[in-house]
C-alpha positions as CSV (number, residue, x, y, z in Angstrom):
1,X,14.2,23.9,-94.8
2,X,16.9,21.4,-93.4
3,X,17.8,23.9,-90.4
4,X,14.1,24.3,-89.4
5,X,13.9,20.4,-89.5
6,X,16.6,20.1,-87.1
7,X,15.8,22.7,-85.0
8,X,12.1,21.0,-85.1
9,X,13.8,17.5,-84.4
10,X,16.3,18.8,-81.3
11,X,13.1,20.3,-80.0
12,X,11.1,17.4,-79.8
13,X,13.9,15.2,-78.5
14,X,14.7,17.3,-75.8
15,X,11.2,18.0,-75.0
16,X,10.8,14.3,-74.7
17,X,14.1,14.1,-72.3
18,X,12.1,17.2,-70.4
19,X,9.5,15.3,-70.4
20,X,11.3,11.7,-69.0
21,X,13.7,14.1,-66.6
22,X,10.4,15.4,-65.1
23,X,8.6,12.1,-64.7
24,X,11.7,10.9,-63.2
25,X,11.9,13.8,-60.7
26,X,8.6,13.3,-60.1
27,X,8.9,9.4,-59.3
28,X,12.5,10.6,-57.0
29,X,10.5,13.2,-55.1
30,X,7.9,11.2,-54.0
31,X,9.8,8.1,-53.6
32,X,12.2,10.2,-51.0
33,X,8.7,11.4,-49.8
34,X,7.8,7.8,-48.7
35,X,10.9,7.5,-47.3
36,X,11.2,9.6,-45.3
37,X,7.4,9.7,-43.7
38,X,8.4,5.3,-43.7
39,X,11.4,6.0,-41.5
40,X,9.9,8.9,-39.6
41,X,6.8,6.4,-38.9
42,X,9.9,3.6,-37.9
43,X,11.8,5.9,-35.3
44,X,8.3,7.3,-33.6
45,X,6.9,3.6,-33.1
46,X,10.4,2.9,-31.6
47,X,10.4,6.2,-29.1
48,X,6.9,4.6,-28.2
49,X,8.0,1.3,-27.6
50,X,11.0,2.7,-25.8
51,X,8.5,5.4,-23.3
52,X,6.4,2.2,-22.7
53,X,9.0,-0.4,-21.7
54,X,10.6,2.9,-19.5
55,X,7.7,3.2,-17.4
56,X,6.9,-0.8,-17.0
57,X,10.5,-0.5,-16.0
58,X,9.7,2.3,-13.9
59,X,7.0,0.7,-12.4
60,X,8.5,-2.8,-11.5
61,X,11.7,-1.2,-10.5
62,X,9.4,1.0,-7.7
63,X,7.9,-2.0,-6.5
64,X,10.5,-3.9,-6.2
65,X,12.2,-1.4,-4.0
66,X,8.5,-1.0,-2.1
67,X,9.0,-4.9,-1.5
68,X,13.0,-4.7,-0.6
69,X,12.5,-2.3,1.9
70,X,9.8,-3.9,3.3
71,X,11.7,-7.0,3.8
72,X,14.9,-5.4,4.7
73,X,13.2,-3.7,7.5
74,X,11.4,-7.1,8.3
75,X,15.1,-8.8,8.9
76,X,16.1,-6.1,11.0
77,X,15.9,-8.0,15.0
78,X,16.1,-3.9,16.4
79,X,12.9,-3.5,14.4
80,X,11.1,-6.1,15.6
81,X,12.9,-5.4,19.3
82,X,12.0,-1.4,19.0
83,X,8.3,-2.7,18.2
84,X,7.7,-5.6,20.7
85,X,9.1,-3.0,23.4
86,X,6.7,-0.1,22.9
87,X,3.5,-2.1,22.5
88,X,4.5,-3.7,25.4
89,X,4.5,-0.6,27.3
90,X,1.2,-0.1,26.0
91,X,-0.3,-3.1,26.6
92,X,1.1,-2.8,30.4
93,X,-0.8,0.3,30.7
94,X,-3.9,-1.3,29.1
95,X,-3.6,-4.1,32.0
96,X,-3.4,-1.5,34.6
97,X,-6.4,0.4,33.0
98,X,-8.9,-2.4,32.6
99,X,-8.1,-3.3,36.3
100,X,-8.9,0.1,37.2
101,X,-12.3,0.0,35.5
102,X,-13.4,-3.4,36.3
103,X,-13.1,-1.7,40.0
104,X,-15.0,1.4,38.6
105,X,-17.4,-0.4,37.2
106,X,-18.0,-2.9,40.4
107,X,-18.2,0.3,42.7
108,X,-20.2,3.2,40.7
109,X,-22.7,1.3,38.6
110,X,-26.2,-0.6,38.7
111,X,-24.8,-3.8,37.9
112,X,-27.5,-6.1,37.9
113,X,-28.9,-3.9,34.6
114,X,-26.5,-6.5,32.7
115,X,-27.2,-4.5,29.2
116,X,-26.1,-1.1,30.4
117,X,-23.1,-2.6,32.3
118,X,-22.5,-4.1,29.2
119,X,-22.7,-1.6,26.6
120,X,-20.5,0.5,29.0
121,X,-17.7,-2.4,29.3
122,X,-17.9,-2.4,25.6
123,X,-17.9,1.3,24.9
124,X,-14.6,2.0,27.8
125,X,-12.7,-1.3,25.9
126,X,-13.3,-0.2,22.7
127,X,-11.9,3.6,23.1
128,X,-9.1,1.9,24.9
129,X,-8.4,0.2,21.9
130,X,-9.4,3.0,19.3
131,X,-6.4,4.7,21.2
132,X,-3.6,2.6,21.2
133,X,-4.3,2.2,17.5
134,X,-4.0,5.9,16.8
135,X,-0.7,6.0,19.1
136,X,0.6,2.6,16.5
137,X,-0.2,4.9,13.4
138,X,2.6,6.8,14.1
139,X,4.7,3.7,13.8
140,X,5.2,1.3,10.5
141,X,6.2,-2.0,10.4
142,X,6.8,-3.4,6.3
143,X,5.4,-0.6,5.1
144,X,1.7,-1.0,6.7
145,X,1.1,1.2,10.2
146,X,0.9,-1.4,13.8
147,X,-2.5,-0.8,14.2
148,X,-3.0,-2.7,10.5
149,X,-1.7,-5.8,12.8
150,X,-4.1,-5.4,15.5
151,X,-7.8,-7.1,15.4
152,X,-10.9,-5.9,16.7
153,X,-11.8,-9.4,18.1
154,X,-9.6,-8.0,21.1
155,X,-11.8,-5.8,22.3
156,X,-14.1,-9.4,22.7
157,X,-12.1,-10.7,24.9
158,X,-10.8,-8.1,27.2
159,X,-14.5,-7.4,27.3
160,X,-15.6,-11.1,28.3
161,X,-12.6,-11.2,31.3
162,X,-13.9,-8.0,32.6
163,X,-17.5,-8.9,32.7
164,X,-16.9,-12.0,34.1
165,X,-15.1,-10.4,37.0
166,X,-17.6,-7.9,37.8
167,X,-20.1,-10.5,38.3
168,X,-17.5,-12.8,39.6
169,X,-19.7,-13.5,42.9
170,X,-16.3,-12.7,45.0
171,X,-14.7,-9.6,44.6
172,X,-10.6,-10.6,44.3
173,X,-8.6,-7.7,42.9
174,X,-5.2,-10.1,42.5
175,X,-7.7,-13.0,40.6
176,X,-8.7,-9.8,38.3
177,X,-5.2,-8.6,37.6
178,X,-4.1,-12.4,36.9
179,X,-7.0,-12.8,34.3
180,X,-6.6,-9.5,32.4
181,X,-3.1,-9.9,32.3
182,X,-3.8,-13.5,30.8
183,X,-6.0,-12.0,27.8
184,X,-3.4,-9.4,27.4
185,X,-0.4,-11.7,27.4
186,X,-3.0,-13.9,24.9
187,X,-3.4,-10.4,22.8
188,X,0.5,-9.7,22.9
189,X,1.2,-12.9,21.6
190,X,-1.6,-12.7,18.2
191,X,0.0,-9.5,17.6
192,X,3.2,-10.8,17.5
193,X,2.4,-13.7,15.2
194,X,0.3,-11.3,12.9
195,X,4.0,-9.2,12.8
196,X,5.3,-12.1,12.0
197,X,3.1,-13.8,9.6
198,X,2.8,-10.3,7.0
């Protein structure tokens, strides 16, 4: 009777330690559990915060390159030398081409129809100018192409000089090469101060 007791009593006190060693397990297991998904959560918000701050850095560090080029190439004098010298050129040529149509337009058209001698003054100055744009395009200056420093108001006032000398009431070829090369000098100048202003 005694040894069934004490079998009966080691039973129930280590079925009660079972029982406390499995709680305890239990209360381990998912307290590593937490842990771990805690510090999982932890490192992930960190590679986030660290992908984030890479690309702003990323970002800034590309634009301020964009900007140090940009005014690197700006304190260059050859840039600015190299520029000035092949608009130049091009604006030379545009002298000698408005002269030649001012004398065109004197010679081969109905000049008293004002509008029509007008429209095709306008139309001749303005391709004149839609070209030497496209030739600037192949050229940059701080990152933008030349013809982003030219102005379309130019084509105004190449366009007033030459219809004011082909209804100047005396025809004077060296008074017509002085004023066009007045508005272009006039042009040069703005372009040079828009280069200059950027």
């Amino acid at each position: 009777m005694e040894e069934s007791l004490k079998v009966a009593q080691g039973i129930s006190d280590f079925g009660f330690m079972v029982i406390v060693c499995a709680v305890f397990l239990c209360l381990a297991a998912a307290l590593m559990v937490a842990c771990f998904k805690w510090f999982k959560s932890i490192i992930n918000d960190m590679i986030k915060s660290n992908q984030s701050m890479v690309a702003e850095l990323l970002t800034e560090t590309k634009t301020q390159n964009d900007m140090l080029t940009d005014i690197a190439e700006g304190l260059r004098p050859e840039t600015q030398l190299r520029i000035k010298n092949i608009s130049s050129i091009y604006f030379d040529l545009a002298v000698e081409r408005v002269c030649r149509i001012i004398k065109k337009v004197r010679e081969e058209n109905h000049i008293a129809d004002r509008e029509a001698t007008k429209a095709k003054v306008h139309t001749l100055i303005m391709n004149m100018h839609e070209d030497r744009n496209s030739r600037f395009d192949a050229h940059s200056y701080r990152g933008k192409r030349l013809s982003s420093y030219t102005s379309p108001e130019w084509i105004e006032w190449v366009e007033q000089c030459v219809l004011s000398e082909v209804y100047a009431e005396t025809v004077n070829n060296g008074r017509a090469y002085t004023n066009v090369q007045m508005v272009y000098d006039r042009i040069k100048i703005d372009f040079y101060h828009k280069l200059n202003q950027e």
